[in-house]
MDTraj code that builds the backbone (N, CA, C; nanometers):
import mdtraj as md
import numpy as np

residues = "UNK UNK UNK UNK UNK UNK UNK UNK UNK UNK UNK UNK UNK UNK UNK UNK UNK UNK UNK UNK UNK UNK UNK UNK UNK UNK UNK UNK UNK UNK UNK UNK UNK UNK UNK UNK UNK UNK UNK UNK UNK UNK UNK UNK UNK UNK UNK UNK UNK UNK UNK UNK UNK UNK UNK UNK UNK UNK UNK UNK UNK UNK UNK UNK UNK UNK UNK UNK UNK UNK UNK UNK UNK UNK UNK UNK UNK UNK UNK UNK UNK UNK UNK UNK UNK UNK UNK UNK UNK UNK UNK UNK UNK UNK UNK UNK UNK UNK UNK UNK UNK UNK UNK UNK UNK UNK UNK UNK UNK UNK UNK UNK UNK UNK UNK UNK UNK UNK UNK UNK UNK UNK UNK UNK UNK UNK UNK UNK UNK UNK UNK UNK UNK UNK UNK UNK UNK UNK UNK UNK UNK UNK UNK UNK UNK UNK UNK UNK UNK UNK UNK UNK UNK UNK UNK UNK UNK UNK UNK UNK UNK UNK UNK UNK UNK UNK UNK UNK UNK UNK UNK UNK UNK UNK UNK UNK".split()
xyz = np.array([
    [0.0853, -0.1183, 0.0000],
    [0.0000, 0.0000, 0.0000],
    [0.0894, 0.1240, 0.0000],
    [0.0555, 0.2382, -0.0984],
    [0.1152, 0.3373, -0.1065],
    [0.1007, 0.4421, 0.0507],
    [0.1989, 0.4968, 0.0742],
    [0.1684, 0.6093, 0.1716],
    [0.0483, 0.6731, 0.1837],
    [0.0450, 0.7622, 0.0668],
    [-0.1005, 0.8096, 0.0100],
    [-0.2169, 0.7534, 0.0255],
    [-0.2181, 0.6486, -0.0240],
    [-0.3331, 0.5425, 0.0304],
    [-0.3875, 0.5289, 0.1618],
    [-0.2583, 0.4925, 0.2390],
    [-0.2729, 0.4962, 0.3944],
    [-0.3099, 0.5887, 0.4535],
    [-0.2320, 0.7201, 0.4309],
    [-0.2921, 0.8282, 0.4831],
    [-0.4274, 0.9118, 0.4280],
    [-0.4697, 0.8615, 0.3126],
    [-0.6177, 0.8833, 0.3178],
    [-0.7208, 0.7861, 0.3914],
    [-0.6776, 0.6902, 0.4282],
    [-0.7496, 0.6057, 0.5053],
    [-0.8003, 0.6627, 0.6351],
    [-0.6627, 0.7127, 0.7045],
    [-0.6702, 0.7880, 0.7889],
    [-0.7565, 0.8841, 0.8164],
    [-0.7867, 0.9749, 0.7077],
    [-0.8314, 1.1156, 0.6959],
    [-0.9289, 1.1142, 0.6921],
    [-1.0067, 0.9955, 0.6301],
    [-1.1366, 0.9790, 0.5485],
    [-1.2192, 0.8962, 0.7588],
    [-1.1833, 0.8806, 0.8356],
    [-1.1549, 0.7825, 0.9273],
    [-1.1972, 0.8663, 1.0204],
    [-1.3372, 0.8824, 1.1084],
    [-1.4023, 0.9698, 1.1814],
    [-1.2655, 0.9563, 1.3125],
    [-1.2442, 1.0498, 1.3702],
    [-1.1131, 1.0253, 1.4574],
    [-1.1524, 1.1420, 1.5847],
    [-1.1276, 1.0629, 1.6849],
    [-1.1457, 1.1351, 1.8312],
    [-1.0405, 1.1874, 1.9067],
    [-1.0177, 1.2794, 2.0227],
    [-0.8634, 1.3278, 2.0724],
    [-0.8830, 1.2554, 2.1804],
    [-0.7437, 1.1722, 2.1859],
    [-0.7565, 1.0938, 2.3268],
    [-0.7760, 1.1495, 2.4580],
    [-0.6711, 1.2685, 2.4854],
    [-0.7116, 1.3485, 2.6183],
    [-0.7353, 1.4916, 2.5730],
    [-0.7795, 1.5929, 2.6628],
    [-0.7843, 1.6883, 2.6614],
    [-0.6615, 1.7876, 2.6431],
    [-0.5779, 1.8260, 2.5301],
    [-0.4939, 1.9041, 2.5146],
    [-0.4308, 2.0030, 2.5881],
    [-0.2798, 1.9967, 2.6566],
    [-0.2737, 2.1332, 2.7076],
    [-0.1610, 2.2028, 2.6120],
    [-0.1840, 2.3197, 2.6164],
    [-0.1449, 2.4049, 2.5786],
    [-0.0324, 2.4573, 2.6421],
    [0.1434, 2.4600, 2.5802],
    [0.2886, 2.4255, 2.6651],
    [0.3393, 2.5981, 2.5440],
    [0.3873, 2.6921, 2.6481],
    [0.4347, 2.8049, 2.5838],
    [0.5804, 2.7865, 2.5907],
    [0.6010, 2.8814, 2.4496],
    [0.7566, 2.8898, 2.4661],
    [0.8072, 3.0474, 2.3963],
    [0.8890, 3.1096, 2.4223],
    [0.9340, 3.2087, 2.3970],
    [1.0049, 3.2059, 2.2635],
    [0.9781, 3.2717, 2.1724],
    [1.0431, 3.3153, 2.0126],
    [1.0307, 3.4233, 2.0003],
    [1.1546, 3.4724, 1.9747],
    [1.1476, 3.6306, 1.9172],
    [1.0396, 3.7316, 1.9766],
    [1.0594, 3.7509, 2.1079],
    [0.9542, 3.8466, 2.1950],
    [0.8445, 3.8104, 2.1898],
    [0.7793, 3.7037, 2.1498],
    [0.6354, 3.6611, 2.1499],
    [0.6476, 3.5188, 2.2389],
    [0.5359, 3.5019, 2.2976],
    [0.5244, 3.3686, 2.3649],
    [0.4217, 3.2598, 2.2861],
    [0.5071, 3.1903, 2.2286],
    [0.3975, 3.0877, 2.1131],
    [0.3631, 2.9852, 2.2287],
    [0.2572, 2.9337, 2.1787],
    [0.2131, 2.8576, 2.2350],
    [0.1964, 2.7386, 2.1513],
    [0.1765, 2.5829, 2.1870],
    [0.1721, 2.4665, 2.1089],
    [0.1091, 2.3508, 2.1944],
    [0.0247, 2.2890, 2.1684],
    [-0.0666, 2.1455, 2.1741],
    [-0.0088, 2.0317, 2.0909],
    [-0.0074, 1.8923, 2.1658],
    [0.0265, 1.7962, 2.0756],
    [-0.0834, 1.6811, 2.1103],
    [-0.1742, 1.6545, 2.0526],
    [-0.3153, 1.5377, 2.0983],
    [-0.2908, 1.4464, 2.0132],
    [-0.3065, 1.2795, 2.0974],
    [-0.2824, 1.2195, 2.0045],
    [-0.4149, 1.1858, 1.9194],
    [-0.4592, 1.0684, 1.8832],
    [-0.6022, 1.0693, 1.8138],
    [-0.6249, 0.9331, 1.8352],
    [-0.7438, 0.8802, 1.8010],
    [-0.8038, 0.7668, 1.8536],
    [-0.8989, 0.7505, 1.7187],
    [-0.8524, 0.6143, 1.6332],
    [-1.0047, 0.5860, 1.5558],
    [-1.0216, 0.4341, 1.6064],
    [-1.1853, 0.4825, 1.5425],
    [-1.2258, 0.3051, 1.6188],
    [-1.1974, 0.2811, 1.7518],
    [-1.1656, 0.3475, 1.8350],
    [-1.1126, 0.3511, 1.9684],
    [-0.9875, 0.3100, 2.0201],
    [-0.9178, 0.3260, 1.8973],
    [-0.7851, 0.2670, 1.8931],
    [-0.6997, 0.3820, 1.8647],
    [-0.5831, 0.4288, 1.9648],
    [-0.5055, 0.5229, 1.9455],
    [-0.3648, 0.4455, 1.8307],
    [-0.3759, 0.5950, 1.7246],
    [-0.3077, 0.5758, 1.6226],
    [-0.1728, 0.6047, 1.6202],
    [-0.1076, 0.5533, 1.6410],
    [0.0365, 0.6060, 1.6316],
    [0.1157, 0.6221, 1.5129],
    [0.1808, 0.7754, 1.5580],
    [0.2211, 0.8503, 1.4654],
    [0.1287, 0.9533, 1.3846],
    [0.0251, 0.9586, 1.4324],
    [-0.1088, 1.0690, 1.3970],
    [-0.1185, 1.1839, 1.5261],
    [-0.1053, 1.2816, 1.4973],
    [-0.1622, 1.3698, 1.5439],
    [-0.1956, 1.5169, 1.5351],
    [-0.3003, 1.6004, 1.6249],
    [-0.3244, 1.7236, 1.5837],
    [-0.2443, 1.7984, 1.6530],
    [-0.1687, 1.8883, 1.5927],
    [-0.1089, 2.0282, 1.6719],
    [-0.2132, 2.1341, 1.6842],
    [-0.2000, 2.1825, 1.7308],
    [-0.2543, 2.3299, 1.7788],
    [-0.1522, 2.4344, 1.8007],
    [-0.1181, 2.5377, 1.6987],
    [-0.0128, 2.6479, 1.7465],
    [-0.1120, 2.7924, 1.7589],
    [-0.0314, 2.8976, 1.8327],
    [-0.0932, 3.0427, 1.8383],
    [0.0276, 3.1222, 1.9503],
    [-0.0045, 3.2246, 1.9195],
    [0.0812, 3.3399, 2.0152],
    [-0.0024, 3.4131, 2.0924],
    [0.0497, 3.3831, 2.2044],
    [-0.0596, 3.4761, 2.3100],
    [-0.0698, 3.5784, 2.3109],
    [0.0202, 3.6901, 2.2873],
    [0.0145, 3.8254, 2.2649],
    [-0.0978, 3.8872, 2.1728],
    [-0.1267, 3.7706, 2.0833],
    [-0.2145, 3.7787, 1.9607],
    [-0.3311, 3.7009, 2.0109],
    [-0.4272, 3.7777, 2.0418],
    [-0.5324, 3.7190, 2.0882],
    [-0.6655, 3.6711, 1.9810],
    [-0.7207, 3.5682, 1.9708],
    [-0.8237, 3.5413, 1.8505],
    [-0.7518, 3.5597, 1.7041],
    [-0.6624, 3.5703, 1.6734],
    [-0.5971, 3.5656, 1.5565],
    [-0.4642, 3.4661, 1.5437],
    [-0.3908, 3.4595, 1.4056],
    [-0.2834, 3.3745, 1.4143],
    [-0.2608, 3.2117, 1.5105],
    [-0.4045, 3.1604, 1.4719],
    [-0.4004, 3.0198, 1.5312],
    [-0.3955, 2.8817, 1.4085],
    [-0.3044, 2.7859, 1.4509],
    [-0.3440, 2.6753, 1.3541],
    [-0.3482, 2.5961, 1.4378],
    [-0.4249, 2.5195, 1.3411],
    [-0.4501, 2.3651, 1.3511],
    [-0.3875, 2.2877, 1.2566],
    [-0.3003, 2.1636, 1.3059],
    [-0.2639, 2.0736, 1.2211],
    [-0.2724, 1.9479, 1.2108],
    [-0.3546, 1.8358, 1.1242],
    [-0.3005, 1.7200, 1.1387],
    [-0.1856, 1.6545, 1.0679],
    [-0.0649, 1.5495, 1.1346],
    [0.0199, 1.5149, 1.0738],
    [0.0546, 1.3948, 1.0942],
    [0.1578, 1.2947, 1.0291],
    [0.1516, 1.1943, 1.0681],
    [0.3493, 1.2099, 1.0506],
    [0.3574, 1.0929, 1.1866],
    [0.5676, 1.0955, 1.2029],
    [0.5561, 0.9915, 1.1461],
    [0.6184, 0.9399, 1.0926],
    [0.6894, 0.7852, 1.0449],
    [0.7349, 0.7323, 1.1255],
    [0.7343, 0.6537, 1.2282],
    [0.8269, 0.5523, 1.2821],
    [0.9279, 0.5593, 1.2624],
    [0.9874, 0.4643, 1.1021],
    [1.1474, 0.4545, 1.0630],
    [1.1866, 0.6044, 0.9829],
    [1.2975, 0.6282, 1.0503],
    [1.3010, 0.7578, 0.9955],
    [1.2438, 0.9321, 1.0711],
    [1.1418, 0.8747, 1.1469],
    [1.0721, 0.9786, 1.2359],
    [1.0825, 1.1048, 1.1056],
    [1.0149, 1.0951, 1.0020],
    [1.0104, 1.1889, 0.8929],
    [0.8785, 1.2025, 0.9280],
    [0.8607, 1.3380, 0.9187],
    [0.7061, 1.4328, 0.9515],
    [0.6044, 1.4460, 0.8046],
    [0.5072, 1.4112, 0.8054],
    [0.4090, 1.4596, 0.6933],
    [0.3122, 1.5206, 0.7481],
    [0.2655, 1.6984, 0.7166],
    [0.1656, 1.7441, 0.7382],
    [0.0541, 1.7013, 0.6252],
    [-0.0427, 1.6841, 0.7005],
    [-0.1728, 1.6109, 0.6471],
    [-0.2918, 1.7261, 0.5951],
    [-0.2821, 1.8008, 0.6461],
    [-0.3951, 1.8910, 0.6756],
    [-0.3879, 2.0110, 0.7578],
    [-0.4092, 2.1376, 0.7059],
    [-0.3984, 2.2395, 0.7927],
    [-0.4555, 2.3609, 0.7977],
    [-0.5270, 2.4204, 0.9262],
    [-0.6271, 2.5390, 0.8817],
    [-0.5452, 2.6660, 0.9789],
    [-0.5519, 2.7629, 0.9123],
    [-0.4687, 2.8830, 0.9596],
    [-0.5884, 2.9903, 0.9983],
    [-0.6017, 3.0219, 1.1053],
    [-0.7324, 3.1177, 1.0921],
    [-0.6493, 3.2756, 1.1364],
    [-0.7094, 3.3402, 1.0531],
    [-0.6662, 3.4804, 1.0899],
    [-0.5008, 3.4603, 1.1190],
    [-0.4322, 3.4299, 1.0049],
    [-0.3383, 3.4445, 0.9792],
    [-0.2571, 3.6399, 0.9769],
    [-0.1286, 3.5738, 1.0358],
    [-0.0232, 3.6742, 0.9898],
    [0.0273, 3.7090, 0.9198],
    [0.0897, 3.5870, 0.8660],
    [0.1294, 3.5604, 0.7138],
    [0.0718, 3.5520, 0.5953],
    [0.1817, 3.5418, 0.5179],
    [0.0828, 3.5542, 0.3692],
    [0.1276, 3.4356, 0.3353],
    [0.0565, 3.3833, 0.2677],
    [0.0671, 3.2690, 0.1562],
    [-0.0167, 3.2854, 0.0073],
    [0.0606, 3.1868, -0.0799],
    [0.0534, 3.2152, -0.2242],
    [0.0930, 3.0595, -0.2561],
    [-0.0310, 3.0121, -0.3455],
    [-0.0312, 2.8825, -0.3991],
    [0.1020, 2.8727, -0.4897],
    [0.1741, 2.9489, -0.5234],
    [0.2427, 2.9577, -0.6303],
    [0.1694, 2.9143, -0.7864],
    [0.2499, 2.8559, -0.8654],
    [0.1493, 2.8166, -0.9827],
    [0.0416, 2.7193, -0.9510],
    [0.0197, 2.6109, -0.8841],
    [-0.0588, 2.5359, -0.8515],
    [-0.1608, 2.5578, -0.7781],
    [-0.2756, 2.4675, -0.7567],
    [-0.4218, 2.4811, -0.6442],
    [-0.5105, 2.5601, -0.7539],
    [-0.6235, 2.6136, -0.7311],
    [-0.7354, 2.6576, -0.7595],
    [-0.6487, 2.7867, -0.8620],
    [-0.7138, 2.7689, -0.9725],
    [-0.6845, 2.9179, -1.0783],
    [-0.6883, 2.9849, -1.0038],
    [-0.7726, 3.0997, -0.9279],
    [-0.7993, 3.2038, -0.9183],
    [-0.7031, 3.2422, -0.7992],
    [-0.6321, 3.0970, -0.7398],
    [-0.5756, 3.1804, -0.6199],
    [-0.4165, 3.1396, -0.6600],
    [-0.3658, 3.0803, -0.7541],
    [-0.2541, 3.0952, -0.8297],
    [-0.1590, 3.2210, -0.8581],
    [-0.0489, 3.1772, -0.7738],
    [0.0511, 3.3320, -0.7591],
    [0.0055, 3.4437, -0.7187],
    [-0.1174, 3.4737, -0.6211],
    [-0.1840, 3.5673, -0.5357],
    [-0.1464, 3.5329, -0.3922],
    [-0.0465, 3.6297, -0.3444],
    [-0.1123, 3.6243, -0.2353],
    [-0.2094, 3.6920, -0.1675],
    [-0.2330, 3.5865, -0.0547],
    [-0.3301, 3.6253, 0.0683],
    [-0.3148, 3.6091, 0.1874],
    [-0.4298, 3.6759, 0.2597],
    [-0.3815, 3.6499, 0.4373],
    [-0.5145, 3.6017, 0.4619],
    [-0.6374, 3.5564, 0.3983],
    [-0.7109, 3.5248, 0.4837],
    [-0.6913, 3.4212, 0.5353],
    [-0.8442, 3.3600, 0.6201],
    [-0.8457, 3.2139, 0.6492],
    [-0.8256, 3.1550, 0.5526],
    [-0.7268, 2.9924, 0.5554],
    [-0.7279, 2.9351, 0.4778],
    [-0.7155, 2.7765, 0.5125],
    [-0.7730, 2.6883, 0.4554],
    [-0.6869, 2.6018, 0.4780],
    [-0.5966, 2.4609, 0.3736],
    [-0.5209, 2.3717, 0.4467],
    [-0.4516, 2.3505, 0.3308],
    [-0.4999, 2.1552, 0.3402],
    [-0.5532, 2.1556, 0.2871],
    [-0.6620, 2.0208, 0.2452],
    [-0.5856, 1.8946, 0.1932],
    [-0.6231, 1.7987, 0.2449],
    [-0.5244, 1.6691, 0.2591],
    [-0.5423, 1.6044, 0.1083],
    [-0.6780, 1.6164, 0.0374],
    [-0.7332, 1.6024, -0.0770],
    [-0.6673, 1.6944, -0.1665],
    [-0.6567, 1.8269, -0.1663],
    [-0.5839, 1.9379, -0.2322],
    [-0.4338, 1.9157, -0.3033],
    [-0.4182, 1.8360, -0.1766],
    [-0.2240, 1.8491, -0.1891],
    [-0.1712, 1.7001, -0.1785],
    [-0.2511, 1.5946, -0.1828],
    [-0.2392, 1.4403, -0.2155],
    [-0.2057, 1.4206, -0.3466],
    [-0.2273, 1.4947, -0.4112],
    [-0.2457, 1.4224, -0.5560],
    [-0.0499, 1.5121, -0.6319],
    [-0.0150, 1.5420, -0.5453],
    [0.1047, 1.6050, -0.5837],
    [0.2346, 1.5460, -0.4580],
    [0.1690, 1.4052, -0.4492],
    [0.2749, 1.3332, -0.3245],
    [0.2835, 1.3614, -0.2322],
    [0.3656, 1.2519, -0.1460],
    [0.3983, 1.3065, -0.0635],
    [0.5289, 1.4203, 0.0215],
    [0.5655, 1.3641, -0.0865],
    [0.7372, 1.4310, -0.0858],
    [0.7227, 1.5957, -0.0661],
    [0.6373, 1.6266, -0.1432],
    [0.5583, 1.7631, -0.2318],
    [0.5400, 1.7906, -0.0580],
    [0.3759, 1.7334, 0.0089],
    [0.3580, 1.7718, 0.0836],
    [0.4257, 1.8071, 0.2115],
    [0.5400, 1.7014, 0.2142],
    [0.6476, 1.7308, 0.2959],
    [0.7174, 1.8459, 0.3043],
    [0.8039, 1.8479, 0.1937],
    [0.9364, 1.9153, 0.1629],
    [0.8445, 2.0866, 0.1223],
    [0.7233, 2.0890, 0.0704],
    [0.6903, 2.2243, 0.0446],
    [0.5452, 2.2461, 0.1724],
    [0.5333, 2.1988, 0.2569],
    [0.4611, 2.2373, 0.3749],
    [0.2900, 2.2238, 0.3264],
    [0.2455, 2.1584, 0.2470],
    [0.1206, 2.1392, 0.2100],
    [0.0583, 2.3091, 0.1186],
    [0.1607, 2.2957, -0.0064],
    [0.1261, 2.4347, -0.0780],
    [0.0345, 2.4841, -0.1446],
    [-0.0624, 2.3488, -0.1133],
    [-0.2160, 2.4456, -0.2223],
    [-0.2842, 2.4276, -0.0366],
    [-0.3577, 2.5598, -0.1090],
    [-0.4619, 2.6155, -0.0034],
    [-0.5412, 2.6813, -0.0290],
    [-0.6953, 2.6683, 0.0130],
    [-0.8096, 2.7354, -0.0313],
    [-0.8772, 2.8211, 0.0772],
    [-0.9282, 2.9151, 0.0255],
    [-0.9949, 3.0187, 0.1684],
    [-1.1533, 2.9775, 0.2209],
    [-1.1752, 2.9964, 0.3087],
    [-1.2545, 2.9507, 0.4180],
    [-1.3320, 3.0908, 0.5175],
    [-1.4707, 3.1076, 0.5012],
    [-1.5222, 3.1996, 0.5569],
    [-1.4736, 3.1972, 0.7265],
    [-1.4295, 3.3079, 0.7323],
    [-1.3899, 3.3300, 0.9031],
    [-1.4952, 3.2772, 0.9793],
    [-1.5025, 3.1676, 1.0687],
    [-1.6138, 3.1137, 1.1661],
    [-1.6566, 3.2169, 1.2546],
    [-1.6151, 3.3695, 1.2672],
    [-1.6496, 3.4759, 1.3831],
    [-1.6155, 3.4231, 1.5596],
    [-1.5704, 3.2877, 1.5411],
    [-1.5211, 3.2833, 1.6818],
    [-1.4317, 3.1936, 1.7251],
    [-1.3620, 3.1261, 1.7767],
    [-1.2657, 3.0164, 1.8454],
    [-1.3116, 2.9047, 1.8414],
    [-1.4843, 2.9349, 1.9274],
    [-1.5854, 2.7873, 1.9221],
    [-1.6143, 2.7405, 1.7694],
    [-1.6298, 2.8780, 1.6681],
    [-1.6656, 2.8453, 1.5353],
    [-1.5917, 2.8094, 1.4721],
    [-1.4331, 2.8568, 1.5274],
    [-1.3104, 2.7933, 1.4863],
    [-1.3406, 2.5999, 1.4621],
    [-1.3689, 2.5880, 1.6160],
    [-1.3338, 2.4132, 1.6464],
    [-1.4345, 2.3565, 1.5999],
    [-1.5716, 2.3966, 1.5384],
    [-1.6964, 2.3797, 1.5164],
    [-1.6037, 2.3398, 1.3463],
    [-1.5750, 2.4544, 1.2735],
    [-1.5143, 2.4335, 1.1151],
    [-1.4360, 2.3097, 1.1424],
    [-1.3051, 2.3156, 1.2303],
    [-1.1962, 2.2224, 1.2241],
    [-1.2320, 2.1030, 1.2216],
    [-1.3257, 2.0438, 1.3395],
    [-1.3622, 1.9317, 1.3703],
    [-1.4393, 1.8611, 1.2387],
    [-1.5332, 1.9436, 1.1233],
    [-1.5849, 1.8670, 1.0144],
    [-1.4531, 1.8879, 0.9377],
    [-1.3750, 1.9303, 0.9071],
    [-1.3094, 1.9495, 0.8021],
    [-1.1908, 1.8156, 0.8397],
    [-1.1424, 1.8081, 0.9646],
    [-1.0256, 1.7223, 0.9837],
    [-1.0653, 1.5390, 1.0122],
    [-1.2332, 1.5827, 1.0473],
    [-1.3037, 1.4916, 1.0732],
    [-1.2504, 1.4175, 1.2200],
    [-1.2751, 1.5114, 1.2899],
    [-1.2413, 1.5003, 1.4260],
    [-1.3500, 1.5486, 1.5591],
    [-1.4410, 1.4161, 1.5858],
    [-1.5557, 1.4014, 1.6356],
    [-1.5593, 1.5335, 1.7925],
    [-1.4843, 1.5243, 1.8541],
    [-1.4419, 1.5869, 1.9786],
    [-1.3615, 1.7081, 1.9915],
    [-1.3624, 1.7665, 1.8573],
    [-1.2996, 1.9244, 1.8800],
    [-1.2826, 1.9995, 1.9728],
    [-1.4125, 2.0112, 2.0443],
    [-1.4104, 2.1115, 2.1507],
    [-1.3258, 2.0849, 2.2561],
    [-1.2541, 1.9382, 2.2572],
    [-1.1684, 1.9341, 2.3696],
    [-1.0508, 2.0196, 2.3901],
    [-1.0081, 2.0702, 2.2460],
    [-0.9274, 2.1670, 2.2332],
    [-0.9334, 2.2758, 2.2730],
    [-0.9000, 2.3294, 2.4058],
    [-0.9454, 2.4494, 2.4105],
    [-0.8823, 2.5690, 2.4223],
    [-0.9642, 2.6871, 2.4056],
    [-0.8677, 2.8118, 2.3437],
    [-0.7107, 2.8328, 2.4451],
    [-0.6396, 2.8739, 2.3668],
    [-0.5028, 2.9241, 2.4588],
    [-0.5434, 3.0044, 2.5264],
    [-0.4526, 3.0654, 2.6713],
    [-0.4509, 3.1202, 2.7827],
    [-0.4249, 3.2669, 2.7120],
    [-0.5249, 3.3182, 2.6105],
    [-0.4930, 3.4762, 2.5946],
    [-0.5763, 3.5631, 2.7018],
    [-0.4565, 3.6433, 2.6779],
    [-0.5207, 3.7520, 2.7887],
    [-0.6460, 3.7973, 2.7514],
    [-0.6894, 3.8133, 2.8902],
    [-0.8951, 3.9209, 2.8158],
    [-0.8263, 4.0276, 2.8023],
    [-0.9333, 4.0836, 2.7335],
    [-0.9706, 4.1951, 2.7294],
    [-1.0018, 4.2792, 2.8904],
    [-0.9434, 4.3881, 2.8884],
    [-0.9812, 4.4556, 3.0635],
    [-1.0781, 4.6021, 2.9322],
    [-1.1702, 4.6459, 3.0967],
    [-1.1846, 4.8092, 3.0838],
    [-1.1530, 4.8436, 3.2278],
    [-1.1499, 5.0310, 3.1799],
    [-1.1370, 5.1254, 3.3422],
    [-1.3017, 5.1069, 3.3607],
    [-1.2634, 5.1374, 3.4603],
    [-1.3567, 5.1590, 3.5144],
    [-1.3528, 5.2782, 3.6209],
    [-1.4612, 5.3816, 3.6457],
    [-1.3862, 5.4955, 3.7070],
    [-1.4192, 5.4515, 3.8694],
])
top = md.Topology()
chain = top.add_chain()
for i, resn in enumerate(residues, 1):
    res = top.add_residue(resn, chain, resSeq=i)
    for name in ("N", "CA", "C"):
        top.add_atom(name, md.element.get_by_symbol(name[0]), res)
traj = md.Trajectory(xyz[None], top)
């Protein structure tokens, strides 16, 4: 069985988060990123070498969050991102020549995400070595919950909400 094969098996494969995610910060370049590692469970069977990340920067509150699913290899411990949704991105990205005409050598910053179906059919090597480079845009969900509400059908991950938002600061007012 091809890689490809396997890992659409996977994808296509209603999949649950074994525990409740925490969220482990680390300091880069004056920002405090933050990162989740959950493993996943199909059929009630935890999958090894599958799992979802969760990245974001706390300073950046409701913006600049992903979600990722990926799978490690065992031999080799070589990483394949599977799937990935960027909401309210920082960055820009640009399909380069490939993915959907219209978003070919444009960039953008919206939501986007980068679809396991999208970027399968151009290997895996592709998806590896160029970070899953076609990506399509995705109406902003208006919230974190609408965030995990999108993620969970799209990654096909029954228990989303276990993910829960990073430790950003509220919002304060004065008060006189």
């Amino acid at each position: 069985m091809t890689l490809i094969r396997f890992l659409r098996q996977f994808i296509a494969a209603p999949k649950t988060i074994v525990i409740p995610p925490v969220w482990v910060s680390t300091a880069r370049k004056g920002k405090t990123k933050v990162q989740f590692t959950a493993a996943l469970d199909v059929a009630g069977v935890t999958q090894g070498g599958f799992e979802l990340i969760g990245r974001a920067t706390i300073e950046i509150a409701d913006e600049d969050l992903t979600f990722q699913l990926q799978y490690t290899e065992t031999k080799g411990r070589r990483t394949t991102p599977l799937s990935r949704i960027d909401w309210r991105p920082r960055h820009e990205h640009s399909n380069k020549g490939i993915g959907p005409l219209e978003l070919r050598w444009s960039p953008f910053t919206e939501c986007h995400i980068h679809d396991f179906n999208d970027n399968a059919e151009l290997g895996d090597e592709i998806m590896r070595e160029d970070n899953l480079p076609v990506a399509v845009l995705f109406q902003d969900p208006g919230s974190f919950e609408g965030l995990l509400t999108f993620a969970g059908e799209k990654m096909n991950i029954m228990n989303m909400e276990l993910a829960s938002s990073p430790a950003w600061p509220s919002a304060f007012t004065l008060t006189s």
